[in-house]
C-alpha beads as a LAMMPS data file, in Angstrom:
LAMMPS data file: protein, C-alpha beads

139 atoms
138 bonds

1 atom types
1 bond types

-500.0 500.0 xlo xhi
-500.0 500.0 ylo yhi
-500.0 500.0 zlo zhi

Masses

1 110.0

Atoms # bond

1 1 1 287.379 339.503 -255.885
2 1 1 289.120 340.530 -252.371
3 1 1 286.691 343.267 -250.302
4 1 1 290.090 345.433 -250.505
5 1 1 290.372 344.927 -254.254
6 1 1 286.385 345.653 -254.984
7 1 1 286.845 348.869 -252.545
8 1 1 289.997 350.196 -254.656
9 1 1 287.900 349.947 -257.826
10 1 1 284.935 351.960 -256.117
11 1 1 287.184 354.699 -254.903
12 1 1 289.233 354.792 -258.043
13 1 1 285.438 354.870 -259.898
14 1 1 284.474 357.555 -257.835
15 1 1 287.578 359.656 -258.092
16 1 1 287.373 359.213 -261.929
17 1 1 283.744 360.553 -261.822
18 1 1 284.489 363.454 -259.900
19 1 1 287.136 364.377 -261.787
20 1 1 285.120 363.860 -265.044
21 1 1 281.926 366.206 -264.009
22 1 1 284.572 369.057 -263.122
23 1 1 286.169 368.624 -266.629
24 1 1 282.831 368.627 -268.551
25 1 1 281.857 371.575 -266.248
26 1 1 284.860 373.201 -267.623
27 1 1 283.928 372.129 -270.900
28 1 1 280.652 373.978 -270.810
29 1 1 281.997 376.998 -269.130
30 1 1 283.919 377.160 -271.902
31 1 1 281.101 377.259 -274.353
32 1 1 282.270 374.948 -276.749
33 1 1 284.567 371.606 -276.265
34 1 1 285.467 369.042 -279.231
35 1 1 286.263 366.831 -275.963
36 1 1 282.893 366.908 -274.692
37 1 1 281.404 363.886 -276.025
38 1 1 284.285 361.953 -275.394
39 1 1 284.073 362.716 -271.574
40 1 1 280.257 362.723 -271.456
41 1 1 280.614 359.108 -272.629
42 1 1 283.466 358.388 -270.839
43 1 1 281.653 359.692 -267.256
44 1 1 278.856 357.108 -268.587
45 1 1 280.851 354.295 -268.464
46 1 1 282.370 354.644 -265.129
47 1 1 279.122 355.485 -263.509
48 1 1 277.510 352.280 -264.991
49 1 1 280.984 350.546 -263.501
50 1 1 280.288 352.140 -260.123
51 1 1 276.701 351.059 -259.918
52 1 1 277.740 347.720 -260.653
53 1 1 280.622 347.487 -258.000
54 1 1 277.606 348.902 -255.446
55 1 1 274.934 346.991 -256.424
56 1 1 273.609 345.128 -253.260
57 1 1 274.598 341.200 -253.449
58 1 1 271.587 338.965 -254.460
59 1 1 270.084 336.603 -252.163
60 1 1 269.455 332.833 -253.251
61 1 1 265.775 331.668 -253.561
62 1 1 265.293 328.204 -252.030
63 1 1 263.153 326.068 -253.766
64 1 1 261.733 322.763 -252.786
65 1 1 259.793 320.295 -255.246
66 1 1 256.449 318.263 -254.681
67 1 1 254.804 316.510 -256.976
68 1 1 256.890 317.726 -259.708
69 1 1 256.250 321.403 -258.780
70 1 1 259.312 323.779 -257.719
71 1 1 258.117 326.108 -254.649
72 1 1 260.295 329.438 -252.761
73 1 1 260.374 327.934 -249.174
74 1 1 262.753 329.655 -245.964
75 1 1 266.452 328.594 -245.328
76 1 1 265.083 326.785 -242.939
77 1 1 262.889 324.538 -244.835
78 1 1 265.066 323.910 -247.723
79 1 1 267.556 322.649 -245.370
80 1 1 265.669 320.291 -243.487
81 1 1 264.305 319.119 -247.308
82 1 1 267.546 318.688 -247.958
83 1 1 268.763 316.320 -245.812
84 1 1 265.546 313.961 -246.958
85 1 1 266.515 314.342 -250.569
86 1 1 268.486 316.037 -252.277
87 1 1 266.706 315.698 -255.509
88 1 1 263.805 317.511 -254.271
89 1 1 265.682 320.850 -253.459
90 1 1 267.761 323.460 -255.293
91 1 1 269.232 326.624 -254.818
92 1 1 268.582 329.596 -257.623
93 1 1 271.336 332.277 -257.360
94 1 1 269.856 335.556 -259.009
95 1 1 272.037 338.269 -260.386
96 1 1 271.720 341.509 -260.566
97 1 1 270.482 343.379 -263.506
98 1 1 273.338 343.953 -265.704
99 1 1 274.361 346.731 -266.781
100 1 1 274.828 346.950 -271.158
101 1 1 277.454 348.696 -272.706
102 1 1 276.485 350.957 -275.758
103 1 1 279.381 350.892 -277.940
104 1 1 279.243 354.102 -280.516
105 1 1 279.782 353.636 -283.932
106 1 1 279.213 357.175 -285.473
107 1 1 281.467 360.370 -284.238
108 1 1 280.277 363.531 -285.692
109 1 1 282.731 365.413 -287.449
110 1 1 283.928 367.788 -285.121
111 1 1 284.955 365.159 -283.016
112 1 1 286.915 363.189 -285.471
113 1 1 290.251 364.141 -283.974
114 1 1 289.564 361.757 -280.859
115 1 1 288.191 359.303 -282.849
116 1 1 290.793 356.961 -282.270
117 1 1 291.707 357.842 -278.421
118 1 1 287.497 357.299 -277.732
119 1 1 287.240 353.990 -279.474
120 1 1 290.237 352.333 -277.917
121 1 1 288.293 353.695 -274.488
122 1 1 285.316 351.711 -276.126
123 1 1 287.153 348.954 -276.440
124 1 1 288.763 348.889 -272.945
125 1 1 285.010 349.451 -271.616
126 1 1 283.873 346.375 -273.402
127 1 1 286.741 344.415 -272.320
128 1 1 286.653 345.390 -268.690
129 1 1 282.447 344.349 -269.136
130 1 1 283.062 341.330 -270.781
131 1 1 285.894 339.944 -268.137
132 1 1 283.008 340.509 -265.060
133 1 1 280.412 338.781 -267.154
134 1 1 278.242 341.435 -268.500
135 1 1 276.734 341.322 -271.746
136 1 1 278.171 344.166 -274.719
137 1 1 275.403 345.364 -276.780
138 1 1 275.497 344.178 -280.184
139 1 1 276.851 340.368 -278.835

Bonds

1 1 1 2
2 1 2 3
3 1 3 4
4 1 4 5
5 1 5 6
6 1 6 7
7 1 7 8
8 1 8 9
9 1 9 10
10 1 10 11
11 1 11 12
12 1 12 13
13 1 13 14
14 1 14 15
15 1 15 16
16 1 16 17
17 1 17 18
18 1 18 19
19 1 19 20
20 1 20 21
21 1 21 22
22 1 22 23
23 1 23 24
24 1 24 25
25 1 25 26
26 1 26 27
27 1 27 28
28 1 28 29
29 1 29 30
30 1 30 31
31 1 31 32
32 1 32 33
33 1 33 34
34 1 34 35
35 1 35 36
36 1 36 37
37 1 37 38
38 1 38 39
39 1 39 40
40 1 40 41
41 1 41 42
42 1 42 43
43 1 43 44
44 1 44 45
45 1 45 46
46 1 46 47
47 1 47 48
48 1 48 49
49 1 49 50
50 1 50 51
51 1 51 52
52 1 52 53
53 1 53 54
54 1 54 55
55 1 55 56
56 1 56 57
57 1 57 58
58 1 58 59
59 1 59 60
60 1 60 61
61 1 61 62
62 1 62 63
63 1 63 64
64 1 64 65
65 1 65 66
66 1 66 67
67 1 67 68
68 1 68 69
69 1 69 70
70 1 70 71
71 1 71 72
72 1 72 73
73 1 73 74
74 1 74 75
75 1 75 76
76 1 76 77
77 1 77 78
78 1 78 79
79 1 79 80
80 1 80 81
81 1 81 82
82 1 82 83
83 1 83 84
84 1 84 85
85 1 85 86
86 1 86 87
87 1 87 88
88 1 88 89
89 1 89 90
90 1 90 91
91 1 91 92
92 1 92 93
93 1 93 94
94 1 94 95
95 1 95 96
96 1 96 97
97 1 97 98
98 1 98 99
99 1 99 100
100 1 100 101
101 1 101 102
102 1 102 103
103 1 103 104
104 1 104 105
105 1 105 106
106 1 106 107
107 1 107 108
108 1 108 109
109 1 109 110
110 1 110 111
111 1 111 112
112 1 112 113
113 1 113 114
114 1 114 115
115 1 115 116
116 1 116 117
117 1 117 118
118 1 118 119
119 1 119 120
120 1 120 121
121 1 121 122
122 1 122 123
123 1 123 124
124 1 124 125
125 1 125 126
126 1 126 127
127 1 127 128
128 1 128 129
129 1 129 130
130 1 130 131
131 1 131 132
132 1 132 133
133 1 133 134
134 1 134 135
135 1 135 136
136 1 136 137
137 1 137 138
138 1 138 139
């Protein structure tokens, strides 16, 4: 993904959170809100989606092997290993934690008129997590 493209996703993330909060804040000034849950959950999803666009790139660990033991060495030294034999070093690329999706099965009863608008947002979340190669709970 383009910086500009990964950028546009945070600040459409970040709008969508902001405007979120101030509808469940009108929710609550209200007292009572059928919608609630259905925005609570919704404001869950695209914070976990921001914190995942943020999340610091990992560095690679550079390993080296001798005597049939794998060791973290610098850049530096993995490198010059390198160029000796290749089949004594390796690169491991970590990844950051990811984040899992909890898909909800049960809607209480008073919620049962967005029952269908909330699990086609469900299903949208778990698409969008599957395509960037994040695990959906219950997989």
């Amino acid at each position: 993904m383009k910086a500009e493209e990964k950028q546009a996703l945070i600040d459409d993330c970040q709008r969508e959170i902001s405007g979120l909060k101030r509808d469940i804040d009108r929710c609550d000034a209200i007292g009572t809100c059928n919608y609630l849950y259905h925005l609570q959950s919704k404001l869950k999803r695209q914070q976990i989606a921001l914190s995942a666009l943020t999340a610091p790139d990992p560095e690679p660990v550079y390993q080296v092997s001798y005597r049939g033991n794998w060791s973290d060495v610098s850049r530096d030294l993995y490198e010059e290993q390198l160029q000796v034999n290749r089949n004594c070093a390796r690169t491991l690329h970590t990844a950051p934690p990811a984040p899992v999706m909890q898909a909800v099965g049960v809607v209480r009863e008073s919620e049962q008129g967005f029952a269908a608008h909330f699990s086609t947002d469900v299903k949208d979340g778990e698409q969008l997590f599957r395509a960037a190669g994040y695990p959906v709970e219950g997989e």
